[in-house]
KOLMAR-365119 format. One record per residue (C-alpha): x, y, z. Coordinates in steps of 0.02 Angstrom, whole numbers. Each point is the difference from the previous one (the first is absolute). Layout:
<pts>
+--------+--------+--------+
!   east !  north !     up !
+--------+--------+--------+
!      X !      Y !      Z !
...
+--------+--------+--------+
</pts>
This chain:
<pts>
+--------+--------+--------+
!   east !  north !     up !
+--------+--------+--------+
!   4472 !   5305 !   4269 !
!    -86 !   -156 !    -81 !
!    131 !   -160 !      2 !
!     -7 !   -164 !    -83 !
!     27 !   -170 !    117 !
!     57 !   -140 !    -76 !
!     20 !   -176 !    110 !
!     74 !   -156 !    -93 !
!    129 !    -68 !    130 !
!    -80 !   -176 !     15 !
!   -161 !    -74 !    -74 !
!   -129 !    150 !     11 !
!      0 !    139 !   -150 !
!    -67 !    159 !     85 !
!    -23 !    207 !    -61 !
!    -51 !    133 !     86 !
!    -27 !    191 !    -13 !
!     24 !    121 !    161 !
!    -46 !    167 !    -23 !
!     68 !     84 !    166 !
!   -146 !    121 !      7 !
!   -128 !   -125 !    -46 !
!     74 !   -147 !     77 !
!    -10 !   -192 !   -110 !
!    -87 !     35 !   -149 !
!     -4 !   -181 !    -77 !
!     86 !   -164 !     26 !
!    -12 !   -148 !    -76 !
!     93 !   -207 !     61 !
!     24 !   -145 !    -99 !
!     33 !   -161 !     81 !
!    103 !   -127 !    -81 !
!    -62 !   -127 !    152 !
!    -95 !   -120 !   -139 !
!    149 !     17 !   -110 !
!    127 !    -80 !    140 !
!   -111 !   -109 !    100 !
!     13 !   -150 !    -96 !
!    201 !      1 !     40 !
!    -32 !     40 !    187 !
!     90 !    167 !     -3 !
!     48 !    141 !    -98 !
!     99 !    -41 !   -172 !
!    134 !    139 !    -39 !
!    -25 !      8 !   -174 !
!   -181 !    -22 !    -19 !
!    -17 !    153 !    112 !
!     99 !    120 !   -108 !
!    -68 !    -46 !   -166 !
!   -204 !     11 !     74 !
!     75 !    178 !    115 !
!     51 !     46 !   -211 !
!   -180 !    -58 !    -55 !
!    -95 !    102 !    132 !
!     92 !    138 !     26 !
!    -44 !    117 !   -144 !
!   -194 !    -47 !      0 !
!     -8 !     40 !    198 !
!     69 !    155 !    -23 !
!   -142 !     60 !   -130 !
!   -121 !    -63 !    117 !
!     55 !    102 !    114 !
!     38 !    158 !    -85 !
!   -164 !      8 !    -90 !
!    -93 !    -43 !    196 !
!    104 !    133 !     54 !
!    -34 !    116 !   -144 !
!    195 !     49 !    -29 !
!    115 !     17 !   -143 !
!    161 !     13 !     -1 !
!      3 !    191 !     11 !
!    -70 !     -9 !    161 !
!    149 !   -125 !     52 !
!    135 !     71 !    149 !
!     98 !   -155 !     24 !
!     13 !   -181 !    -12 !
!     37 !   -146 !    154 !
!     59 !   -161 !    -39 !
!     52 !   -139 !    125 !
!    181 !    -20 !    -24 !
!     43 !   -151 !    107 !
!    -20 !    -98 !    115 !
!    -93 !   -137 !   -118 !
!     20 !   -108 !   -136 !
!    158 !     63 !   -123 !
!   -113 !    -39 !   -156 !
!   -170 !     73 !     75 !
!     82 !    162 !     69 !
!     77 !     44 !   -176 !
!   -149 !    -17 !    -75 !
!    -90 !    128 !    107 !
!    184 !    114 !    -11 !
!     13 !     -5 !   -188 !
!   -194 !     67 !    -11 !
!     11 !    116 !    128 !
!    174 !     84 !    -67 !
!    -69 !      0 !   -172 !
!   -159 !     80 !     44 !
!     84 !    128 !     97 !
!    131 !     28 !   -145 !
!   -144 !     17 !   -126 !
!   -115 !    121 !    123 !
!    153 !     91 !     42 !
!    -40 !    -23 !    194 !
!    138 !    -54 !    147 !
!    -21 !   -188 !     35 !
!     48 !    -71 !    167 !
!     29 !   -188 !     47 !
!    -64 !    -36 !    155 !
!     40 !   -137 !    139 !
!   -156 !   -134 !     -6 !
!      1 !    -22 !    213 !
!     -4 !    203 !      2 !
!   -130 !    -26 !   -108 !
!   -108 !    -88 !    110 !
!     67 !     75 !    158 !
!    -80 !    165 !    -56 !
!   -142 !    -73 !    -53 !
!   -130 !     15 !    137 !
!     45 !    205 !    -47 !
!   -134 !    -14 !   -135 !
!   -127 !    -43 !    117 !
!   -120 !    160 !     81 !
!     69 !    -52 !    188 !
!    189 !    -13 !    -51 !
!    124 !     -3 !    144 !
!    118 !    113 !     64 !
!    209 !      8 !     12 !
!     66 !   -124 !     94 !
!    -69 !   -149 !      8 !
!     44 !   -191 !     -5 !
!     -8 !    -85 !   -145 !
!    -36 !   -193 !    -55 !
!     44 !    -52 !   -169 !
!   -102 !   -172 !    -45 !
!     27 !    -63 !   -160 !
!     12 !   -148 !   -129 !
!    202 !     68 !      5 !
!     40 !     98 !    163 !
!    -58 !     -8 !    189 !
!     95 !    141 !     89 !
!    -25 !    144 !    158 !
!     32 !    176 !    -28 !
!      4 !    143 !     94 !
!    -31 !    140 !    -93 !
!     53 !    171 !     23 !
!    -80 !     75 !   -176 !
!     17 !    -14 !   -192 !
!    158 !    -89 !    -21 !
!     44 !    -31 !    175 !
!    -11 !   -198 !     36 !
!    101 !    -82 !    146 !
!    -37 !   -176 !    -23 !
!    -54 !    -73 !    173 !
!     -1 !   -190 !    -73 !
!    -22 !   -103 !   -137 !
!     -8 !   -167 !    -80 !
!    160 !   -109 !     18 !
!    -78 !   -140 !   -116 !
!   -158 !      5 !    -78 !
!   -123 !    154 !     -2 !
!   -203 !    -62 !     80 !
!    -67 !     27 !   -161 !
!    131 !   -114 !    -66 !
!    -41 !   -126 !    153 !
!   -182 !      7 !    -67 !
!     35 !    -41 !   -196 !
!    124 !   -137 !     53 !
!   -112 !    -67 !    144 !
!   -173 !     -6 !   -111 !
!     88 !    -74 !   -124 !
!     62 !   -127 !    126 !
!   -172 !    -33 !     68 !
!    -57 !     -3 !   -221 !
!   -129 !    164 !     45 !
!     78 !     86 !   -155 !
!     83 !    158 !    -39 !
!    -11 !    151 !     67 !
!     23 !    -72 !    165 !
!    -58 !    141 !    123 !
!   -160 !      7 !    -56 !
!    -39 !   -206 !    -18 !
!     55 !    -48 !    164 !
!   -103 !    136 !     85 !
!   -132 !    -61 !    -90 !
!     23 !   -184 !     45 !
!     49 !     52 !    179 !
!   -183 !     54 !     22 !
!    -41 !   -168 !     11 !
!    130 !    -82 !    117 !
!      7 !    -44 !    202 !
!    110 !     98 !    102 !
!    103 !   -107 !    113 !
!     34 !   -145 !   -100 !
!    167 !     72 !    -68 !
!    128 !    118 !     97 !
!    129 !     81 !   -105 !
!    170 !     67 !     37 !
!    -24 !    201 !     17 !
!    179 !     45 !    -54 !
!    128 !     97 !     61 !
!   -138 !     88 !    128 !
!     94 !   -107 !    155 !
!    140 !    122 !    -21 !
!     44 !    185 !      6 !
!      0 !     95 !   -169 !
!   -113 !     19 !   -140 !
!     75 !    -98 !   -134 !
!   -117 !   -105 !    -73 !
!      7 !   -220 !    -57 !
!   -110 !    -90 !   -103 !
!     69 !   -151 !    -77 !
!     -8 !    -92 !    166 !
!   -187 !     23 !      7 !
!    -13 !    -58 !   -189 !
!    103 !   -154 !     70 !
!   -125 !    -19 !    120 !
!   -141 !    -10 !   -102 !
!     76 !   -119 !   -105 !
!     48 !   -136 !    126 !
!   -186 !      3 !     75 !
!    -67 !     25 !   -176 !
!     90 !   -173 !    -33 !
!    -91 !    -67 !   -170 !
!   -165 !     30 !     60 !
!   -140 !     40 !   -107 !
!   -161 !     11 !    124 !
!    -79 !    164 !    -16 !
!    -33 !      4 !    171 !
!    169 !    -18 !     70 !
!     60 !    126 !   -153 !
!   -106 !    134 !     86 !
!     62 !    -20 !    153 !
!    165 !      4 !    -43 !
!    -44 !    182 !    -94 !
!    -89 !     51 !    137 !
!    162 !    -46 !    119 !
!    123 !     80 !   -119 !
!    -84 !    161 !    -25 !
!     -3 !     16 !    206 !
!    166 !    -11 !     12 !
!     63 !    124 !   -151 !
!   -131 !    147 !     71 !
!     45 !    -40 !    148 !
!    185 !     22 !    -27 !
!    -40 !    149 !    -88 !
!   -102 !     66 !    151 !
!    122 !    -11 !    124 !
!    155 !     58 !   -101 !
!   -131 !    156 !    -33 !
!    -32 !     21 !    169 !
!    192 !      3 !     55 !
!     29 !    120 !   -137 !
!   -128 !    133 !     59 !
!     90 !    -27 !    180 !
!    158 !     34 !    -50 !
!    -31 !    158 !   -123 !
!   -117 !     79 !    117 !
!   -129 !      8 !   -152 !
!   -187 !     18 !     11 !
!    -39 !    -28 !   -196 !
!     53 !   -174 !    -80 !
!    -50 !    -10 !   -181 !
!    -13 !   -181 !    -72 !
!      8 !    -18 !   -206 !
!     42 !   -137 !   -124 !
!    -94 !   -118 !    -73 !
!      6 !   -107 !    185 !
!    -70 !    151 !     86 !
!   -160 !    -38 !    -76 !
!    -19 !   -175 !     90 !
!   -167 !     22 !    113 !
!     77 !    -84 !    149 !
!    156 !    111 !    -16 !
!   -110 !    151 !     27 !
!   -101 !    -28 !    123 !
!    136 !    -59 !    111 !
!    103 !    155 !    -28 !
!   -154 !     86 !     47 !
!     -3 !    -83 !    168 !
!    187 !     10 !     24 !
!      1 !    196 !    -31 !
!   -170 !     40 !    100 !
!    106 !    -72 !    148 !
!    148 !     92 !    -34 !
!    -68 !    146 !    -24 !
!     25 !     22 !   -178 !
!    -85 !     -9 !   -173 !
!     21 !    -85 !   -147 !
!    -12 !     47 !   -197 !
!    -15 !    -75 !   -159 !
!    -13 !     62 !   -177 !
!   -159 !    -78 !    -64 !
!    -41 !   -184 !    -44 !
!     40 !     35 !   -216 !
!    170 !     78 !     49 !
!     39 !   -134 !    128 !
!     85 !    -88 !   -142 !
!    106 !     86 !   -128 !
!    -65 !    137 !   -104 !
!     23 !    172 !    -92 !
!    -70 !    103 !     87 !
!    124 !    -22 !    159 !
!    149 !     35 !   -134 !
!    -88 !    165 !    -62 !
!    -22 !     46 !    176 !
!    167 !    -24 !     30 !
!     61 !     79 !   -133 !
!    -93 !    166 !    -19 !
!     87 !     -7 !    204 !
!    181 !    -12 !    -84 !
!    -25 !     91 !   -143 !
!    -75 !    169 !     76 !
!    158 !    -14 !    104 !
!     91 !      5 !   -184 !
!     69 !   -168 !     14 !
!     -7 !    -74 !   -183 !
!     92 !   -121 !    -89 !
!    123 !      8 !   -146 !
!    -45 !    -73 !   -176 !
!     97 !   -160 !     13 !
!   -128 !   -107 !    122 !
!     48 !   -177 !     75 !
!    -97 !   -107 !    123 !
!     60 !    -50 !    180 !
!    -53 !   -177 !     43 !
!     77 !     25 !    158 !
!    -14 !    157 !     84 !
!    -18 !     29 !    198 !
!   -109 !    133 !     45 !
!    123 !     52 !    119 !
!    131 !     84 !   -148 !
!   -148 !    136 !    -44 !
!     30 !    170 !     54 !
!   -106 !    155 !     17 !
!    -98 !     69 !   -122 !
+--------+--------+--------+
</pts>
């Protein structure tokens, strides 16, 4: 079965082909980061009309790299929700359409399942159950999970998501949009010590998660300072403290499911730091971690074909009228 992936929840525009004998055929990402950064963060309506602009010429790319027509086609996956209402029509109205005019099923597909499932693509792919983090510019949550469409949500965010704490705290410190990626980068260059920051919420049981304190944080020692020096180290202070968090609420996690496999994914889960001290934390607990690979860190198609060849060899499809779900807990899926 060869599916189409299409990903426009948010500010990246990405297709995808699966072939489930053959594995990702072609794939293809546009992002819109350029477009946005000179507002400091993601513009509703400037997404969907460039998701409507790139949509189309992706998906040529991609079927002529791929060598497929639409004869060859077995079924299309969009990304239904959760996102952006305007951004996740776009990708529903194409991906319906397609599959109307092909005559194939189409499926929507949740965009955290999406990248939950996404270090499946990868040669070493781990095995039912595991723990998993979700890191992203929207959504920081634990899950244990049991299989395809079985999630128990361990914790979550009861404010702002980390990648969320990254846009807003870059933008703070005036290191520019996307935030994950610019304060790791300036972080390089600061001196541990001089700043301490709060690591939320770890000073208590649970595994809920708290990041606006922290931004709050950074913003009272951030003051109206513009040395480069002292902006580094305030990075380099704040990006401690959020892995660390992370770390530790990971650690608890694996304790209290009894896992040995944690996979990490989201567009956070490709922070450096992040990694390597997951890597430490599991080696001691006698665990491992995985992650889908640095291009599908962030969002992209090929996660949502994956996904959906998953759902629709199960015969899960969805009826012609299509809708979006900007909010949408991963929780409310059920089994293929």
């Amino acid at each position: 079965m060869r599916i189409l992936g299409l990903e426009t929840s948010c500010d990246d525009t990405g297709v995808a082909l699966f072939d489930s004998d053959r594995g990702l055929l072609a794939h293809r990402l546009y992002s819109q980061v350029d477009l946005h950064a000179a507002y400091g963060g993601v513009v509703p309506e400037l997404a969907s009309r460039d998701h409507i602009r790139k949509a189309l010429p992706l998906l040529k790319l991609v079927m002529d790299e791929a060598a497929t027509g639409p004869e060859q086609m077995g079924g299309v996956a969009y990304t239904a929700g959760p996102g952006l209402a305007g951004a996740l029509l776009v990708g529903a109205a194409i991906g319906r359409s397609l599959a109307l005019a092909w005559n194939v099923p189409a499926i929507g597909i949740h965009h955290m399942e999406g990248h939950l499932l996404s270090p499946m693509l990868e040669s070493d792919a781990p095995g039912f159950p595991f723990t998993a983090l979700l890191v992203s510019g929207g959504h920081t949550l634990l899950a244990a999970v049991r299989g395809v469409g079985e999630y128990d949500i361990l914790g979550e965010s009861l404010d702002d998501a980390v990648g969320e704490a990254f846009d807003k705290t870059a933008k703070l410190l005036g290191l520019g949009y996307p935030g994950g990626p610019a304060i790791a980068r300036v972080a390089e260059r600061g001196r541990p010590g001089r700043f301490h920051f709060p690591r939320p919420m770890t000073d208590r049981p649970g595994l809920d998660f708290s990041f606006s304190g922290l931004k709050t944080a950074v913003a009272h020692a951030a003051g109206s300072t513009s040395d480069a020096l002292t902006i580094s180290d305030i990075a380099h202070a704040f990006q401690e403290a959020a892995v660390d968090t992370l770390v530790i609420k990971c650690r608890r996690a694996l304790e209290q499911t009894g896992h040995e496999r944690l996979v990490a994914a989201g567009g956070v889960s490709a922070n450096r730091l992040l990694r390597a001290r997951l890597a430490d934390m599991a080696r001691a607990a006698g665990a491992r971690v995985y992650y889908p690979r640095p291009e599908f860190c962030t969002d992209n198609g090929a996660m949502i074909a994956y996904a959906g060849w998953l759902r629709l060899r199960a015969g899960r499809t969805e009826p012609l009228a299509f809708g979006a779900r900007p909010r949408w807990r991963i929780e409310e899926l059920e089994k293929p």
